[in-house]
C-alpha positions as CSV (number, residue, x, y, z in Angstrom):
1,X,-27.1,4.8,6.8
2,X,-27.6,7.7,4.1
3,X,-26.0,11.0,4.0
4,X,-25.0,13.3,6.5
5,X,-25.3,16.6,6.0
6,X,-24.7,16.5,2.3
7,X,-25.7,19.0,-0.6
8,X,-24.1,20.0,-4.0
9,X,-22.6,23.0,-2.6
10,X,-21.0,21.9,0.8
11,X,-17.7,20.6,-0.5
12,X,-17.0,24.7,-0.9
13,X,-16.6,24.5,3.2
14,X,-14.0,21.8,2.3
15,X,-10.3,21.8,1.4
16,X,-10.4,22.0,-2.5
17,X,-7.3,21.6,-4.8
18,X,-6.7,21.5,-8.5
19,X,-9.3,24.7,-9.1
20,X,-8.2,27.1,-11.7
21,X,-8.7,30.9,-10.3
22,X,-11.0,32.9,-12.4
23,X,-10.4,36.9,-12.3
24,X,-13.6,38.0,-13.2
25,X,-16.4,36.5,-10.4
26,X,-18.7,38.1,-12.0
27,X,-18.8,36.3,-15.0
28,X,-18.3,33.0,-13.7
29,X,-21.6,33.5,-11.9
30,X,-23.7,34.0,-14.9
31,X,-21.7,30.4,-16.7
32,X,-22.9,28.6,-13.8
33,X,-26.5,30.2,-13.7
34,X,-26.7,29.1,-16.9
35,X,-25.7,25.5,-16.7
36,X,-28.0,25.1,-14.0
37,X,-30.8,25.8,-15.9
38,X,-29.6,24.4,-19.4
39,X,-31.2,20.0,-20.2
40,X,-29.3,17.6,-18.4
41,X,-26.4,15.5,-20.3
42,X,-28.1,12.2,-19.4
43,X,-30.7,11.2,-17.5
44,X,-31.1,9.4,-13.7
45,X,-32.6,6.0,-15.6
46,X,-29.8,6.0,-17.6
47,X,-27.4,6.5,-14.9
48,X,-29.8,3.9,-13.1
49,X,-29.2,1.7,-15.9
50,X,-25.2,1.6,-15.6
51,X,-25.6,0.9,-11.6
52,X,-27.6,-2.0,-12.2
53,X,-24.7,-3.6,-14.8
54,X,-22.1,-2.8,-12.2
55,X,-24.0,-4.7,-9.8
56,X,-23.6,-7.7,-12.5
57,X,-19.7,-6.8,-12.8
58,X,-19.9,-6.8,-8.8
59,X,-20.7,-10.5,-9.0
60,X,-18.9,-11.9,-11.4
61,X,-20.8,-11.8,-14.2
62,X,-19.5,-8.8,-16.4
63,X,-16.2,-6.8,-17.2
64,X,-15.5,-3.1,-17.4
65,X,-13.6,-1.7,-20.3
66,X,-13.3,2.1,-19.8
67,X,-11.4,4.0,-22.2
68,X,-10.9,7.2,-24.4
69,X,-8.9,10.7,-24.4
70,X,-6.5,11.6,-21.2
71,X,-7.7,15.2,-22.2
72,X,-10.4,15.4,-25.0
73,X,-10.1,18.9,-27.3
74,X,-12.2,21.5,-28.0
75,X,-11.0,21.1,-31.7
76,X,-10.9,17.5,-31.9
77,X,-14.9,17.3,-31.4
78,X,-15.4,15.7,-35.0
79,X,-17.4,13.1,-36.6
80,X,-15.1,11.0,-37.5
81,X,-13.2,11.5,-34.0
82,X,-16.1,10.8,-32.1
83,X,-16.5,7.6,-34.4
84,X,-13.0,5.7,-34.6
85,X,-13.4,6.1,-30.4
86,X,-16.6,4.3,-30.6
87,X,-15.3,1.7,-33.2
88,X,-12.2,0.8,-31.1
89,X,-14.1,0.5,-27.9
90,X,-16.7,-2.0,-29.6
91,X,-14.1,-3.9,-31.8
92,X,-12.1,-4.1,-28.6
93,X,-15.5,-5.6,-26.2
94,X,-16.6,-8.0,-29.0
95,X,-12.6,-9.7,-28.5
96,X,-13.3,-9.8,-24.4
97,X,-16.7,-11.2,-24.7
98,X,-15.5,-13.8,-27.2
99,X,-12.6,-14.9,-25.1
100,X,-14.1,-14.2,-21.4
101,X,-18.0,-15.4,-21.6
102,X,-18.7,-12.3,-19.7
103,X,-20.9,-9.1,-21.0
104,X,-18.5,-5.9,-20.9
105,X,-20.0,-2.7,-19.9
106,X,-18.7,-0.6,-22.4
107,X,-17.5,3.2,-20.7
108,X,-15.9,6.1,-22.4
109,X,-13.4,8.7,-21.1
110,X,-15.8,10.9,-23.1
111,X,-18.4,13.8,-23.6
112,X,-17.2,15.3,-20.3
113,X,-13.2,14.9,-20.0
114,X,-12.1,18.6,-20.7
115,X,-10.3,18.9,-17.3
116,X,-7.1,17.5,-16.5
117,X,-5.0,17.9,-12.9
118,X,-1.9,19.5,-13.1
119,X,1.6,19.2,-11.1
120,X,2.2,23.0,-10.8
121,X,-0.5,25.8,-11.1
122,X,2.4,27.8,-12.8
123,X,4.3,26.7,-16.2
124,X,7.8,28.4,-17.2
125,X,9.4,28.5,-20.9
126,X,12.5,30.5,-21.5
127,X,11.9,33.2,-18.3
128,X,8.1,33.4,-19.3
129,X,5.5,32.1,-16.7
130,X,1.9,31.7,-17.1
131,X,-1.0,29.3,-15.5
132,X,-0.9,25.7,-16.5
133,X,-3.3,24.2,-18.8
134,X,-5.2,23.0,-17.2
135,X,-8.0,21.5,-20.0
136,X,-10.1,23.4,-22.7
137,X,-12.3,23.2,-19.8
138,X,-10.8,26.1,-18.5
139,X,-8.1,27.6,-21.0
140,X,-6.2,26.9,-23.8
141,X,-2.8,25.0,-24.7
142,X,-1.6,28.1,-26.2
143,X,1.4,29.5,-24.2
144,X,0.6,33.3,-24.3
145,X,-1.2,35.2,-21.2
146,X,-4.6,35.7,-23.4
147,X,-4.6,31.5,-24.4
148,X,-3.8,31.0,-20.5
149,X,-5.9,33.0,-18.8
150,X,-9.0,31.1,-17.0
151,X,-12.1,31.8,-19.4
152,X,-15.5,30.4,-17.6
153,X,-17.2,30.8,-20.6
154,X,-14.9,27.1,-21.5
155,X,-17.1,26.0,-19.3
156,X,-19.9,26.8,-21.4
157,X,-18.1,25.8,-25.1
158,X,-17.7,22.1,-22.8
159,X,-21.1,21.3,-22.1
160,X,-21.9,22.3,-25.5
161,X,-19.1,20.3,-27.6
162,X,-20.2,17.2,-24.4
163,X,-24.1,17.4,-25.9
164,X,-23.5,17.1,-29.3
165,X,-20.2,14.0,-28.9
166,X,-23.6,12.3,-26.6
167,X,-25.9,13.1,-29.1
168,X,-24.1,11.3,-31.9
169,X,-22.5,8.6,-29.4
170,X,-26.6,7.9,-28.9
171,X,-27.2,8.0,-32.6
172,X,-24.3,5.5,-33.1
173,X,-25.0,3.0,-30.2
174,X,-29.0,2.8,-31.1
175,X,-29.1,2.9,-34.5
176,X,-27.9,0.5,-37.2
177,X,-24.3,1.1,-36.4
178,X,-23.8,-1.2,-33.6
179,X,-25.6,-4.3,-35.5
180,X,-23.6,-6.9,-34.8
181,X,-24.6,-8.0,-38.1
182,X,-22.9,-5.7,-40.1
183,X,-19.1,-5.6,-38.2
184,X,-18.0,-3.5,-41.5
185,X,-19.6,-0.3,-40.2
186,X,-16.7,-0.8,-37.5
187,X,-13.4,-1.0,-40.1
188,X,-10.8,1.3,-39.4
189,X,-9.2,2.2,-43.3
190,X,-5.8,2.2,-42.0
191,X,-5.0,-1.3,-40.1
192,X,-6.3,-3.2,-42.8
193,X,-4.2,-5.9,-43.7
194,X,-2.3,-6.2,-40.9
195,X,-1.9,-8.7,-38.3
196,X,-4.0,-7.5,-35.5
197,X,-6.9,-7.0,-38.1
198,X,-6.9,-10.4,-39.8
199,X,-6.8,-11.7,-36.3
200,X,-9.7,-9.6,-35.1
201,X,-11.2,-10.7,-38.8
202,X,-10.9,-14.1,-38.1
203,X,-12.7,-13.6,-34.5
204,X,-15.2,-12.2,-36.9
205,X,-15.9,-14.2,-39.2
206,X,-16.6,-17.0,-36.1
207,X,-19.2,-15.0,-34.1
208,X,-21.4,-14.2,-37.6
209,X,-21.0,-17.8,-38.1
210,X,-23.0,-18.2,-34.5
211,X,-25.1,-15.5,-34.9
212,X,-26.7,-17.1,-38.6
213,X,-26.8,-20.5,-36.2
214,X,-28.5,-19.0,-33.4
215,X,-30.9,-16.8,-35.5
216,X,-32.3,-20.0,-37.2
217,X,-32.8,-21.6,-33.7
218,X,-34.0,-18.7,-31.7
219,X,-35.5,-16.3,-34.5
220,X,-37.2,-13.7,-31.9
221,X,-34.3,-13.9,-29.4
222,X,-31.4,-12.0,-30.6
223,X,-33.1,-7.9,-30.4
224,X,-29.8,-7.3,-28.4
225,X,-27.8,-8.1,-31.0
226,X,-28.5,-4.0,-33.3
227,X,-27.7,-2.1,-30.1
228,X,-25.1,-1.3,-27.4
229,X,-25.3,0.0,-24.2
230,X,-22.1,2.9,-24.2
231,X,-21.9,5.1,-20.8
232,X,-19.7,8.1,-20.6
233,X,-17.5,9.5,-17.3
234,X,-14.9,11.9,-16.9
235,X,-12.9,12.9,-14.1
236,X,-15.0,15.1,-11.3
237,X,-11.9,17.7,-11.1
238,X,-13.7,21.3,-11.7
239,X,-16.3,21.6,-8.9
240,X,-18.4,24.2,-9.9
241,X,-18.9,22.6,-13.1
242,X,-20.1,19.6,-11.1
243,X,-22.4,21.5,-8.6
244,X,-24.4,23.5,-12.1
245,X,-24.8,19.8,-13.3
246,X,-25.8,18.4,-10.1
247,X,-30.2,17.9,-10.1
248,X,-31.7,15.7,-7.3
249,X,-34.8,13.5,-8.8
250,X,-37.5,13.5,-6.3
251,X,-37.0,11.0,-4.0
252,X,-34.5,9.4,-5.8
253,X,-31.6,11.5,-4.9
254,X,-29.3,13.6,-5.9
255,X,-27.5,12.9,-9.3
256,X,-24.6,14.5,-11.7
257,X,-26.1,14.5,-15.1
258,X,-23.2,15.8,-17.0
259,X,-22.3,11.7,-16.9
260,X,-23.1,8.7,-16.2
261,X,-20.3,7.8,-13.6
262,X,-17.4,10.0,-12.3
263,X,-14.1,9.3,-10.8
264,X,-12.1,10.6,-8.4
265,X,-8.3,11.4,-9.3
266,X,-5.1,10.4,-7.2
267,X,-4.5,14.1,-6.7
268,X,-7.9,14.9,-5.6
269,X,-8.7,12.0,-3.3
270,X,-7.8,13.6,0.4
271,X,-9.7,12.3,3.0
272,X,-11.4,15.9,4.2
273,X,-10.8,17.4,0.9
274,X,-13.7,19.0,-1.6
275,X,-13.3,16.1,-4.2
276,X,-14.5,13.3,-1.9
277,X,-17.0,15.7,-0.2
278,X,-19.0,16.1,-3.4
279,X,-18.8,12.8,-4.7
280,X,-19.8,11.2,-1.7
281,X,-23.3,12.5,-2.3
282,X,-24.3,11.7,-5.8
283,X,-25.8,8.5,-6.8
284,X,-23.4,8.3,-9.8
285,X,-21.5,5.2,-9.5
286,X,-17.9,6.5,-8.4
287,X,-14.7,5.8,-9.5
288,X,-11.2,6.4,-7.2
289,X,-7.8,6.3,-8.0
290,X,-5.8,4.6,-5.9
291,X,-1.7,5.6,-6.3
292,X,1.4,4.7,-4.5
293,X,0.8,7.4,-1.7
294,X,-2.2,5.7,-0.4
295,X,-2.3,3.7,2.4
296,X,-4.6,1.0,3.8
297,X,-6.3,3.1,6.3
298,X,-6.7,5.5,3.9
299,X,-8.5,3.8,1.3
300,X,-10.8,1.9,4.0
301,X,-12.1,4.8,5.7
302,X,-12.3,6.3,1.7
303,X,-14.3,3.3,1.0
304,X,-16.6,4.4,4.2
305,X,-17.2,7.7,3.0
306,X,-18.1,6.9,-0.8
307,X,-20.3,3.6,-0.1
308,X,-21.7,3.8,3.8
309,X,-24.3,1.4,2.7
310,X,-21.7,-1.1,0.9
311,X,-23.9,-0.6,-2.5
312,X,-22.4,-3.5,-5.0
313,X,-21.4,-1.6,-8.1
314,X,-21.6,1.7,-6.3
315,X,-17.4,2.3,-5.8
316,X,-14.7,1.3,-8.3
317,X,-10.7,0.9,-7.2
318,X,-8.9,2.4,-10.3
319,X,-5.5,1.0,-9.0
320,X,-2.1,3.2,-11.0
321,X,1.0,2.0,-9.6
322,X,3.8,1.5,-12.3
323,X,5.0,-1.7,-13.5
324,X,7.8,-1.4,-10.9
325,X,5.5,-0.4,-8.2
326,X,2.3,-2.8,-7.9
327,X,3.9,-5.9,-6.7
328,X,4.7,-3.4,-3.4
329,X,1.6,-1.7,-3.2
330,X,-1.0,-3.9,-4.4
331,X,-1.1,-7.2,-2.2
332,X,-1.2,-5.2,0.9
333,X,-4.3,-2.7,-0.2
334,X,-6.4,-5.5,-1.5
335,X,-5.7,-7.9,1.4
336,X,-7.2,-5.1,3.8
337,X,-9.8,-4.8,1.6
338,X,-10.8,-7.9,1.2
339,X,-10.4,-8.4,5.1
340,X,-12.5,-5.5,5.5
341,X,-15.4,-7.7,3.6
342,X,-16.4,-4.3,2.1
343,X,-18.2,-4.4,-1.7
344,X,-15.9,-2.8,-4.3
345,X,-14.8,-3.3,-7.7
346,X,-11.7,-3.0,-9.0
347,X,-9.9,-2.0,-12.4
348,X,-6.4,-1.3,-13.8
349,X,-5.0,1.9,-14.8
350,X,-1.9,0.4,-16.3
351,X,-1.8,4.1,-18.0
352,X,-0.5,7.2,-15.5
353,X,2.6,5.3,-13.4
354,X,4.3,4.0,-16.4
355,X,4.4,7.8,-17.9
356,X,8.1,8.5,-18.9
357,X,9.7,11.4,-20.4
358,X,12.0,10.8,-23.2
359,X,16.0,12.7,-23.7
360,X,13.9,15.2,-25.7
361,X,11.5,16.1,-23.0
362,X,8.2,14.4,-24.6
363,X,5.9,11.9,-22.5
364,X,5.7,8.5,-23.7
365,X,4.4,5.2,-22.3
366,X,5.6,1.9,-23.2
367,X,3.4,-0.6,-24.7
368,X,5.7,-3.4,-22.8
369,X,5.5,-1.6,-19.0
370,X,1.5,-1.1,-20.0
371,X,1.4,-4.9,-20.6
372,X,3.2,-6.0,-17.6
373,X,1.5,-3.9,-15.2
374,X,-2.4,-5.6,-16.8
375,X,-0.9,-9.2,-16.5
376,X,0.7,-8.5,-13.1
377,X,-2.9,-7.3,-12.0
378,X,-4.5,-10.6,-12.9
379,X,-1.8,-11.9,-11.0
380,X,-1.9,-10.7,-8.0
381,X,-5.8,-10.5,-7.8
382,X,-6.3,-14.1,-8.4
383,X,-3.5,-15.2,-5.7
384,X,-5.5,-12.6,-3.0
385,X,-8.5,-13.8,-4.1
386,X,-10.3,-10.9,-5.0
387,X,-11.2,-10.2,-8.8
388,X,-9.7,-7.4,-11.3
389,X,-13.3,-6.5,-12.3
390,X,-12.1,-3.4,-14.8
391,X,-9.6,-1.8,-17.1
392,X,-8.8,2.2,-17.2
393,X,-6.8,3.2,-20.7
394,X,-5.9,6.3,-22.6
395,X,-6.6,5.6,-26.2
396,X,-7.7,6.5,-29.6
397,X,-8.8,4.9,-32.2
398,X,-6.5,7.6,-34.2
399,X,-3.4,5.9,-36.0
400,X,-1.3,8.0,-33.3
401,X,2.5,7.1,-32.4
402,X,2.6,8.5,-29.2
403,X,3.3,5.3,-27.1
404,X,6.3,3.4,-28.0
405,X,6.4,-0.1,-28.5
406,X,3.6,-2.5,-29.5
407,X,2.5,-4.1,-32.7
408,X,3.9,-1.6,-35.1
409,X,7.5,-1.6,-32.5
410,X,7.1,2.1,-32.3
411,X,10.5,3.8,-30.9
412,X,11.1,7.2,-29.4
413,X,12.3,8.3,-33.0
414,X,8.8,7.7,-34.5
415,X,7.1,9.6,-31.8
416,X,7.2,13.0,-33.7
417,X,5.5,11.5,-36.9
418,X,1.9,11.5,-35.6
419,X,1.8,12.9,-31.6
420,X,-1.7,14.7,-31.2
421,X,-2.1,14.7,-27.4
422,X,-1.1,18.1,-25.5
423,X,-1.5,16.5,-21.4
424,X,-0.6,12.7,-21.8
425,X,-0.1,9.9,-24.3
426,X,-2.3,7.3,-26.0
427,X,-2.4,4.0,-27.0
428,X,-3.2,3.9,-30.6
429,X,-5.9,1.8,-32.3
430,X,-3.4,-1.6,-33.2
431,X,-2.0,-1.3,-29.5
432,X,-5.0,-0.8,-27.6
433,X,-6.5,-3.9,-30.1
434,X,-3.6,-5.8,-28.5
435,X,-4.4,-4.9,-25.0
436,X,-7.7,-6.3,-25.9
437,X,-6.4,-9.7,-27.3
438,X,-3.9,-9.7,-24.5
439,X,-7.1,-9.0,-21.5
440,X,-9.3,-12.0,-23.2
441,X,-6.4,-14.3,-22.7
442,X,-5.6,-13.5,-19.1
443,X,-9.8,-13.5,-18.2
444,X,-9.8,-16.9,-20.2
C-alpha cells in the first residue's frame, strides 16, 4: 500500500502533545540545523538487521528482552554505567535462552532515552511553579527557573552523550567482552555470593560445559559465540529531535537513525495526533503502548496506520495495564486482534501501571505486582492463543533500592538508602535477575 502523503516534517500539521515550549526560536533553529547535518547514530543495515530478527520473534522463533533507564541522565553517562546495563541485559538473555530454546534479541532503553512524558506541563513546591522536567533532553531536574527553563542546546549535549554510550555499547558487544567464553567479564562485585548469583553461576558453569563439548565436535561452528547483537530505542516523544535525525536512504526509505527502533508512548498514541503521524513513516520497527484507555477500535485502526502492509516484525504491542487491570483489558484487545488476523508482536510492560506512591510521596513499584502482571501475561496469551513475544522493564544493573520487594525483601523504609532515579523507579540488578529466572520458567 505505502505511504500517503508522508514526510519527516508533516506531523507539525498534526495535533502534537508532550512538546516542551522553547522561548528563544531562534536558537532552536540552529540545534536542529545542526543535527541534521551532524553522522547518523546508527545505520539503515543495522536498523535492517533488527527487522529481520523481529521477523524471527514474529514467528516464533525468538524473544524480546528490552530494558534499561525510565529516564537516562546527562550525569550518569559513565563507563561503568554504561557497562553494569550491558552486563545485566546479557546475564539476564543467557538465563531466557537456557530455559526457552529461543534466541533473544537483546534491546536497550538506551543511547536515546533523555525525554520523558509528563502529567502536567507545570510543577508547584511550596507556592513556587515552574515547567516540569521534562528529561535532560530538554532541561534539568533542578527546581529553580534557570534549571527549568527549556535549553535546545539539551538537545545537542543528547546526541552527543547518545554517540559516545553507542560507541562503547559497539566496543562492548563486538569485542572480547561478549565471549561467551569468558562469563567473568560479566560479574557484578556486589551480588556475589548470594542466591540469585550462585543460581545464575550454576546456569554457568552448565552452558561452558556445552560449549567445550560442542567446540570439540564442531570446531569452525561456534564464531557467534565472541559477539552479540545489542539494538538501542527510546521513546519517540520530542519531534523535532526526531525530524533532525530522520535521513531517507535512496530507495530504501525513510529512516530515524538516532535508534534502531522507537516506540510510541500511551500519552502520545492519539489516532490524528503528531506522534503516530511521524512514526507511521519511518522504516524503524515501532513500538506502541497500549494502556487502559485504549479501546479495540482504537488499536485496530492504530495497527492500520503503523503497519498498512502487515510487515511481520514491523509493530510491537507494549501492553501496561496494572496487576489489577490486565485481566479486564487484555482478553478483549488481543481477541480483536487476533480476529483481525493482523501481524503484530506483543510484549509486557509490567513497569508503568503498577507505579505507586508511598505515605512519604516517593514512587515505588513492587517487585510482587511486577511479577504477577508478567505471569498473568503468559496466561492470558496462551488461553487467547496468541503469543507474549516481548518484555518492556525499567532497570539497572546499579545495586539501587528503589523498588520494593524482591530478592533482597526491600520495604518502603529501605527506599531512601540507594534511590537514584529522578522520573520513575527501577528494578535493581538481583530483581531484574529474578524477573529473568522467573520469564525462562513461564516460556519453558
Amino acid at each position: 500500500m505505502g505511504l500517503v502523503s508522508w514526510s519527516p516534517e508533516s506531523w507539525q500539521a498534526k495535533v502534537v502533545l508532550q512538546q516542551p515550549a522553547y522561548p528563544d526560536r531562534d536558537s532552536l533553529n540552529v540545534v536542529l540545523r545542526q543535527l541534521s547535518q551532524f553522522p547518523p547514530l546508527v545505520t539503515a543495515w543495522e536498523v535492517d538487521r533488527l527487522r529481520s530478527q523481529l521477523v524471527e520473534v514474529a514467528n516464533g522463533r525468538a524473544f524480546v528482552l528490552q530494558g534499561g533507564d525510565c529516564s537516562e541522565s546527562f550525569d550518569d553517562c559513565g563507563a561503568n554505567s554504561i557497562l553494569r546495563k550491558l552486563k545485566v541485559i546479557i546475564q539476564m538473555s543467557l538465563v531466557l535462552i537456557a530455559g526457552s530454546r529461543q534466541r533473544i534479541v537483546r534491546i536497550g532503553r538506551i543511547a536515546g532515552q533523555y525525554a520523558k512524558p509528563r502529567s502536567s506541563d507545570i510543577e508547584s513546591r511550596n507556592g513556587v511553579s515552574l515547567p516540569s522536567y521534562r528529561g535532560d533532553i530538554v532541561n534539568r531536574a533542578g527546581f529553580t527557573p534557570e534549571e527549568r527553563r527549556p535549553d535546545p542546546a539539551m538537545m545537542l549535549r543528547a546526541f552527543e552523550r547518545s554517540a559516545m554510550t553507542l560507541n562503547f555499547v559497539r566496543a562492548l558487544s563486538e569485542g572480547g567482552f561478549a565471549d561467551l567464553h569468558h562469563p567473568e567479564n560479566w560479574d557484578m562485585e556486589f551480588v556475589r555470593n548470594t542466591p540469585g548469583s550462585r543460581r545464575y553461576q550454576e546456569l554457568l558453569d552448565s552452558l561452558s560445559k556445552s560449549i567445550r563439548f560442542m567446540e570439540v565436535v564442531a570446531p569452525a561452528g561456534l564464531a557467534e559465540l565472541k559477539r552479540v547483537d545489542f539494538f538501542t530505542s527510546h521513546e519517540a516523544l520530542l519531534l523535532l529531535y526526531e525530524q533532525a535525525l530522520t535521513r531517507t536512504e535512496r530507495h530504501r526509505g525513510w529512516y530515524n537513525l538516532g535508534a534502531h527502533t522507537l516506540w510510541i508512548g500511551d500519552r502520545t498514541r492519539a489516532l490524528g495526533g503528531a506522534h503516530v503521524e511521524y512514526c507511521r513513516g519511518v522504516r524503524n520497527p515501532i513500538g506502541l503502548k497500549v494502556g487502559n484507555s485504549m479501546t479495540a477500535d482504537e488499536l485496530l485502526e492504530l495497527i492500520q496506520l503503523l503497519n498498512p502492509d502487515d510487515e511481520p516484525g514491523r509493530l510491537t504491542l507494549i501492553h501496561r495495564f496494572g496487576v489489577d487491570s490486565i485481566r479486564d483489558r487484555l482478553p478483549a484487545l488481543a481477541s480483536a486482534v487476533r480476529a483481525s488476523g493482523r501481524s503484530v508482536l506483543w510484549s509486557c510492560d509490567p513497569m508503568h501501571g503498577n507505579t505507586r506512591a508511598t505515605r512519604g510521596g516517593i514512587k515505588t513499584r513492587s517487585f510482587d505486582d511486577i511479577v504477577s502482571e508478567l505471569v498473568s501475561a503468559f496466561q492470558i496469551h496462551r488461553e487467547i492463543g496468541t503469543r507474549l513475544s516481548g518484555i518492556h522493564l525499567e532497570l539497572t544493573g546499579e545495586d539501587v533500592t528503589e523498588c520494593t520487594g524482591g530478592p533482597g525483601n526491600l520495604t518502603e523504609a529501605d527506599l531512601s538508602r540507594d534511590y537514584r532515579s529522578t522520573v520513575d523507579p527501577r528494578l535493581n540488578y538481583e530483581q531484574s535477575m529474578e524477573i529473568a529466572f522467573l520469564l525462562a520458567e513461564q516460556m519453558r
